[in-house]
KOLMARPA-78802 format. One record per residue (C-alpha): residue number from 1; residue in one letter; x negated, y negated, z. Coordinates in steps of 0.001 Angstrom, whole numbers. Example, Ala and Ser with C-alpha at 12.3 -4.5 7.8 and 13.67 -1.06 7.14 Angstrom:
BEGIN
+------+-------+---------+---------+---------+
| gugu | lummi |    east |   north |      up |
+------+-------+---------+---------+---------+
|    1 |     A |  -12300 |    4500 |    7800 |
|    2 |     S |  -13670 |    1060 |    7140 |
+------+-------+---------+---------+---------+
***
This chain:
BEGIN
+------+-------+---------+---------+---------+
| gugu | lummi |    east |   north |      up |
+------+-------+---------+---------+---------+
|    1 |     X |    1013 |   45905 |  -28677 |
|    2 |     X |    4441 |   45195 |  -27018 |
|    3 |     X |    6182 |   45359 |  -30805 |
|    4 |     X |    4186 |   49146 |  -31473 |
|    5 |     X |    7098 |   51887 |  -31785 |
|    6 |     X |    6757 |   54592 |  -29032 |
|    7 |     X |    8786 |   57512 |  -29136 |
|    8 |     X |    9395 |   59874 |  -25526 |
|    9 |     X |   10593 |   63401 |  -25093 |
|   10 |     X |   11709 |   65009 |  -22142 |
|   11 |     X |   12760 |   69036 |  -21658 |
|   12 |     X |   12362 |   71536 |  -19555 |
|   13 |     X |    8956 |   73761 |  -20151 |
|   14 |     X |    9884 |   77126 |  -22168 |
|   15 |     X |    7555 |   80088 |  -22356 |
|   16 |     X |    5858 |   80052 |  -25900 |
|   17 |     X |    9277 |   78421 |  -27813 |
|   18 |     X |   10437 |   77966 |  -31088 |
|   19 |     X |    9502 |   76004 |  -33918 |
|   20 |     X |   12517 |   73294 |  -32930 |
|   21 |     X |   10286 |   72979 |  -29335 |
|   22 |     X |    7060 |   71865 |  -31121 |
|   23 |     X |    9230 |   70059 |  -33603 |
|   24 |     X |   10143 |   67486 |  -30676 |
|   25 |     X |    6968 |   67476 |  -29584 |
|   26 |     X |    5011 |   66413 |  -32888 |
|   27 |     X |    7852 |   63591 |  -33138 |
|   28 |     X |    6991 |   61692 |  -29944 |
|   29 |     X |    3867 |   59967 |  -28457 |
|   30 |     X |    4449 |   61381 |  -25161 |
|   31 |     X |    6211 |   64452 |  -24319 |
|   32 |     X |    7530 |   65277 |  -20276 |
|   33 |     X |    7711 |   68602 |  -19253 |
|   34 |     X |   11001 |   68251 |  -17276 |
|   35 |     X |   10048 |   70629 |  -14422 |
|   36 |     X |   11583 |   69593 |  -11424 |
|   37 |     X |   15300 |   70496 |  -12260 |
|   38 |     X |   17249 |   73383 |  -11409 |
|   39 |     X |   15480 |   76430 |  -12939 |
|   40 |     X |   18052 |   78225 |  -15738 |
|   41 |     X |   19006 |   81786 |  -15460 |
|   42 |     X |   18959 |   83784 |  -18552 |
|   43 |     X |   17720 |   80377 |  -20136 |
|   44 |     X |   14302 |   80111 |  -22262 |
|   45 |     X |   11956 |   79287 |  -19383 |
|   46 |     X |   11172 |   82429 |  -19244 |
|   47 |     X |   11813 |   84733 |  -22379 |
|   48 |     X |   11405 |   84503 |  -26098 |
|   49 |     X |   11432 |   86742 |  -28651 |
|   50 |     X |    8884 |   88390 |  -31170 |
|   51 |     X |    8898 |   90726 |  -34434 |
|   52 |     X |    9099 |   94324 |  -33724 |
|   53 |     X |   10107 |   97194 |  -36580 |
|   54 |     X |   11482 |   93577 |  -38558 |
|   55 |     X |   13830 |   92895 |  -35477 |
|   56 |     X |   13643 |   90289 |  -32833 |
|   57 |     X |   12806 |   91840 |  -29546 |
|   58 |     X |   12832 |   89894 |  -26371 |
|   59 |     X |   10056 |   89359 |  -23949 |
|   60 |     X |   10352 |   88287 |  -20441 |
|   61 |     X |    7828 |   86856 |  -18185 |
|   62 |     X |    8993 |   88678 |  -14716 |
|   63 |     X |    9339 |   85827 |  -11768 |
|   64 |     X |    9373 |   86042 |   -8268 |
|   65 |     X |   13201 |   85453 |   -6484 |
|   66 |     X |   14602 |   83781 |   -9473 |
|   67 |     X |   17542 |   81543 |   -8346 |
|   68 |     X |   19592 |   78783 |  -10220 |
|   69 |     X |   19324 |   76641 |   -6509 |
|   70 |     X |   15476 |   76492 |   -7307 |
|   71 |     X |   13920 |   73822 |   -9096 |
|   72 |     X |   11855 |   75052 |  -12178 |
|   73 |     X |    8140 |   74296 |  -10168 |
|   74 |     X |    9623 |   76216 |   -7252 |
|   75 |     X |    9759 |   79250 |   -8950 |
|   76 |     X |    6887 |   81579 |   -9177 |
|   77 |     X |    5285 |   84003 |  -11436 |
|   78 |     X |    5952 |   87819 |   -9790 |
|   79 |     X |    2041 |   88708 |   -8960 |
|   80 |     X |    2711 |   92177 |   -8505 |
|   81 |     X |    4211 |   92695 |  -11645 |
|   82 |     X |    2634 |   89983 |  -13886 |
|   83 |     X |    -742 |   92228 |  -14800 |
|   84 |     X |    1211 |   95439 |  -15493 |
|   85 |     X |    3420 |   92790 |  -17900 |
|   86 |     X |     671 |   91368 |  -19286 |
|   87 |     X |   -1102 |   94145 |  -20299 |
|   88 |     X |    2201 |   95603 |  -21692 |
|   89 |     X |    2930 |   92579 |  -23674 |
|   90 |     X |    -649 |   92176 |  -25244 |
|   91 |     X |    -659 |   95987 |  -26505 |
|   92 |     X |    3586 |   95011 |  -27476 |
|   93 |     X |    1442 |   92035 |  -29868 |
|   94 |     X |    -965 |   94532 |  -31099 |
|   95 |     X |    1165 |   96904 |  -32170 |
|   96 |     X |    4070 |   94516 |  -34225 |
|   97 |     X |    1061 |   92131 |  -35478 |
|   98 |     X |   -1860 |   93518 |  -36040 |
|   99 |     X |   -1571 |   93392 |  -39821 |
|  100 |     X |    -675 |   89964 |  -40056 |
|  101 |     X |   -3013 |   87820 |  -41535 |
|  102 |     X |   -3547 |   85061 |  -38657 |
|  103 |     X |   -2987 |   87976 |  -35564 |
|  104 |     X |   -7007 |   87704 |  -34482 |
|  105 |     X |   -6960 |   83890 |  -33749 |
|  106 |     X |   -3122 |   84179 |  -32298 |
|  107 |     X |   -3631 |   86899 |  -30335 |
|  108 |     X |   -6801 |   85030 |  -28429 |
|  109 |     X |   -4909 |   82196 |  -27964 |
|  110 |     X |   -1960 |   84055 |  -26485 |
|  111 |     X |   -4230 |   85944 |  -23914 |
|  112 |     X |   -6025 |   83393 |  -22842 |
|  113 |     X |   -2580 |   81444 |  -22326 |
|  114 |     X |   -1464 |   84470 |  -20196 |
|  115 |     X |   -4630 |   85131 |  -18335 |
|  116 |     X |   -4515 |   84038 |  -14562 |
|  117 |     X |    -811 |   83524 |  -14878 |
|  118 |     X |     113 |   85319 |  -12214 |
|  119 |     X |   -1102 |   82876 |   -9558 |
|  120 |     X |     911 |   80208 |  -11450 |
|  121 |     X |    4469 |   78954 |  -11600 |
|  122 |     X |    6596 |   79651 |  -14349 |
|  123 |     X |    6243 |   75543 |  -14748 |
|  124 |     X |    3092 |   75913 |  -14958 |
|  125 |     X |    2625 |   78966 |  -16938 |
|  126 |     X |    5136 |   77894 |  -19391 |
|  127 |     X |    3529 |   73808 |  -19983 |
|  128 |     X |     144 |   75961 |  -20242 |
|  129 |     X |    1372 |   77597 |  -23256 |
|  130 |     X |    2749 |   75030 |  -25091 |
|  131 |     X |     -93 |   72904 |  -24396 |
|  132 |     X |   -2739 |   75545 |  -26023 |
|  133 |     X |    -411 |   75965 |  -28970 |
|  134 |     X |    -265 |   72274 |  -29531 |
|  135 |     X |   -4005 |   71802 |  -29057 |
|  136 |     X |   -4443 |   74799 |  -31248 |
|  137 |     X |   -2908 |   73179 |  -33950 |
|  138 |     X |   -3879 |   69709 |  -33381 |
|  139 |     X |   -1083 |   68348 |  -32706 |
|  140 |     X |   -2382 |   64872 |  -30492 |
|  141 |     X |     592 |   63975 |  -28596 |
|  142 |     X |    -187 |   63504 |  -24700 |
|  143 |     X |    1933 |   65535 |  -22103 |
|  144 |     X |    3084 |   64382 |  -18859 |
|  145 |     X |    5258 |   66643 |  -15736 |
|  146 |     X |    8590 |   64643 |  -14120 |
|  147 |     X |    7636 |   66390 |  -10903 |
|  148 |     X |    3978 |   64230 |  -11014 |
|  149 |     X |    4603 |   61392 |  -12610 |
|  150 |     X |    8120 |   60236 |  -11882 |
|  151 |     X |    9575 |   62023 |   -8288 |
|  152 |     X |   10713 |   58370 |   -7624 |
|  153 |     X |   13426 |   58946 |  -10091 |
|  154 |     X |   14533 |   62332 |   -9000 |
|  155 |     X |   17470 |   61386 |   -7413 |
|  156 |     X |   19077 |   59102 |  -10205 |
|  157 |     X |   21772 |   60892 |  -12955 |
|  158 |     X |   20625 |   62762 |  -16070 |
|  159 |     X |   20826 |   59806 |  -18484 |
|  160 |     X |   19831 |   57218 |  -15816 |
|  161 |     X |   16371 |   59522 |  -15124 |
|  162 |     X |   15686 |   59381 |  -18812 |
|  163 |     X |   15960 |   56339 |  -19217 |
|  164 |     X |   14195 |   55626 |  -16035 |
|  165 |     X |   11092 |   57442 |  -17179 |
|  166 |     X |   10916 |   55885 |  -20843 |
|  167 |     X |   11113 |   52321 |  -19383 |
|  168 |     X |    8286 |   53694 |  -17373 |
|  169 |     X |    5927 |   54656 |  -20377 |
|  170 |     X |    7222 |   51647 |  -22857 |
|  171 |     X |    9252 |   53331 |  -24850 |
|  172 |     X |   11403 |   51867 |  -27759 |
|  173 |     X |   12612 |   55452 |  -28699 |
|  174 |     X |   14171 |   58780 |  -27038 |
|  175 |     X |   14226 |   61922 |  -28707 |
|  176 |     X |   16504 |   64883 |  -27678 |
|  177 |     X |   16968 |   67751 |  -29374 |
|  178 |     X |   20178 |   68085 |  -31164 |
|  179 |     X |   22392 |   69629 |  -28227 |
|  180 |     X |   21900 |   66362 |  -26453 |
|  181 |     X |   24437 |   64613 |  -28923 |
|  182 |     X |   26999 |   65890 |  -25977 |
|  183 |     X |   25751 |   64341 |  -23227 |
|  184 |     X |   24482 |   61410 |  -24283 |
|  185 |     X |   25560 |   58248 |  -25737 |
|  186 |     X |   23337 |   56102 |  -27842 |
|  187 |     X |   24963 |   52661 |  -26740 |
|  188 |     X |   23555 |   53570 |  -22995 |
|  189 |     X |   20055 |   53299 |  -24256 |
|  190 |     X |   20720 |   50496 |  -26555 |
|  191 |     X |   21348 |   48538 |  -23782 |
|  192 |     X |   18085 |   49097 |  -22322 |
|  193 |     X |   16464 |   48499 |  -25801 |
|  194 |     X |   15853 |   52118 |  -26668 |
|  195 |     X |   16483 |   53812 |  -29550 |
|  196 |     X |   18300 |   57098 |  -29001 |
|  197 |     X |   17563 |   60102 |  -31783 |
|  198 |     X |   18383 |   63185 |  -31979 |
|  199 |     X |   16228 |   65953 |  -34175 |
|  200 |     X |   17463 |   68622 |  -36328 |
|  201 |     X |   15547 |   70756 |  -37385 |
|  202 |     X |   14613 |   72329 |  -40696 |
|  203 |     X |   13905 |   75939 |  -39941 |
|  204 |     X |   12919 |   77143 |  -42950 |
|  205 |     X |   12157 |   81020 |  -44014 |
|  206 |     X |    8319 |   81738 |  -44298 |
|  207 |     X |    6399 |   85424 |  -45010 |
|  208 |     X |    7060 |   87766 |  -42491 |
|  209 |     X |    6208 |   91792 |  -43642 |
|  210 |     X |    9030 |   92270 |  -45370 |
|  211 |     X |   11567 |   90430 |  -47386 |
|  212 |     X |   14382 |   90566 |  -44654 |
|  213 |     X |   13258 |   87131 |  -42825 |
|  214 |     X |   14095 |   87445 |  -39121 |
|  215 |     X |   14499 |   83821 |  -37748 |
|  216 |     X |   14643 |   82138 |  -34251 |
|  217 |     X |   11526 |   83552 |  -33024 |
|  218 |     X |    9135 |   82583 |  -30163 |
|  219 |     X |    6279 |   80352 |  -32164 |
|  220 |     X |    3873 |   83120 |  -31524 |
|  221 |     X |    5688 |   84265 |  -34875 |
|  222 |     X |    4857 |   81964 |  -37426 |
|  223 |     X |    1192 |   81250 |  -35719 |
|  224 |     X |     629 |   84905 |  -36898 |
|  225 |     X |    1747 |   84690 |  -40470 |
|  226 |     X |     677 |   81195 |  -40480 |
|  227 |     X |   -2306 |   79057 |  -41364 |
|  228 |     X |   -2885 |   75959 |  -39020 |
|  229 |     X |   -2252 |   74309 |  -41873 |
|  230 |     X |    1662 |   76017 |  -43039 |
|  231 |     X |    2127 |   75671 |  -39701 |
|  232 |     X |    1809 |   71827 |  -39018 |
|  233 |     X |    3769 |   72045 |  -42207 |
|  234 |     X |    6718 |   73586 |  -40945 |
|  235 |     X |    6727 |   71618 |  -37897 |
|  236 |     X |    6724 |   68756 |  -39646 |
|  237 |     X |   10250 |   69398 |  -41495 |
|  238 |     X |   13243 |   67632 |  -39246 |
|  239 |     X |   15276 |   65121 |  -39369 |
|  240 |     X |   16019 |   62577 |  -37029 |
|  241 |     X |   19565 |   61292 |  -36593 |
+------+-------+---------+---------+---------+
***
């Protein structure tokens, strides 16, 4: 069992994300929502983007005093503006996707992703949704939170926490996603006897309504022009370097 590969993730939790998100997920055996860090103004934890009149248009989950000084579990979903949002956002789906060929089953999994958010965190509001995608399309990699699992660690440097937390689950591989290739150095997790990769991904064009294809949209995109099966498809497409 010691010589069995085991490949770790770690980012922040993003509010329904992109292909690339669930990319880096399907490549690892264990994937750590990285939720006690300082939360990222006009980031992705928060907002995504959908199809509307063959245009991306944003969405934004609204949050309660948002602050960069907070850490991303600190910060919480705005109650009294969450079910007005909600509401909005659902009729927002119905309206761009109700023609789309997979918008019954995406649209149930959406709400019930949503529902009783706003007595969450945007931590926890944001893992929830990329859990129930992942479990939607059976995707069997286990999740983990930093903030739960390894607090002891808080304190130590970005590259010394990572690799803090993969000696902690046996790991014999890290994978970032492909920004990472600036901040970190494969040679400091060699030395710990962990391979360091990085994942590009292959975001390839799929049906949309019409023939303009309008890329780097939230997941909740290709889930509604998508069969479980193209999907796991097109999440399956990167490379590791």
């Amino acid at each position: 069992m010691q010589n069995q590969e085991k490949a770790v993730a770690v980012m922040q939790p993003y509010i329904f994300p992109y292909i690339g998100y669930f990319q880096l997920i399907n490549a690892v055996d264990v994937f750590v929502f990285y939720d006690d860090v300082n939360f990222i103004k006009q980031g992705w934890i928060n907002r995504n983007k959908i199809l509307s009149n063959n245009e991306a248009q944003l969405f934004t989950v609204p949050l309660k005093k948002i602050s960069s000084f907070k850490q991303i579990n600190e910060v919480e979903v705005n109650a009294s503006l969450y079910l007005k949002w909600k509401k909005k956002f659902l009729k927002s789906l119905e309206q761009n996707y109700t023609k789309a060929p997979y918008f019954k089953s995406t649209y149930e999994l959406i709400k019930k992703s949503l529902d009783g958010g706003e007595n969450k965190t945007i931590s926890e509001l944001a893992s929830l949704s990329i859990e129930n995608v992942a479990h939607h399309l059976g995707i069997k990699t286990k999740f983990n939170v930093s903030s739960v699992k390894y607090a002891n660690s808080k304190e130590s440097d970005r590259t010394d926490r990572l690799l803090h937390i993969s000696k902690e689950l046996g790991a014999t591989k890290y994978i970032n996603a492909l920004g990472g290739q600036e901040l970190y150095n494969k040679n400091d997790f060699l030395k710990h006897r962990i391979d360091l990769k990085f994942l590009k991904p292959e975001l390839k064009p799929y049906s949309q309504f019409s023939n303009d294809f309008v890329a780097g949209l939230s997941i909740i995109d290709i889930l509604m022009f998508n069969s479980k099966e193209e999907a796991k498809v097109l999440i399956e497409d990167y490379v590791l370097l």
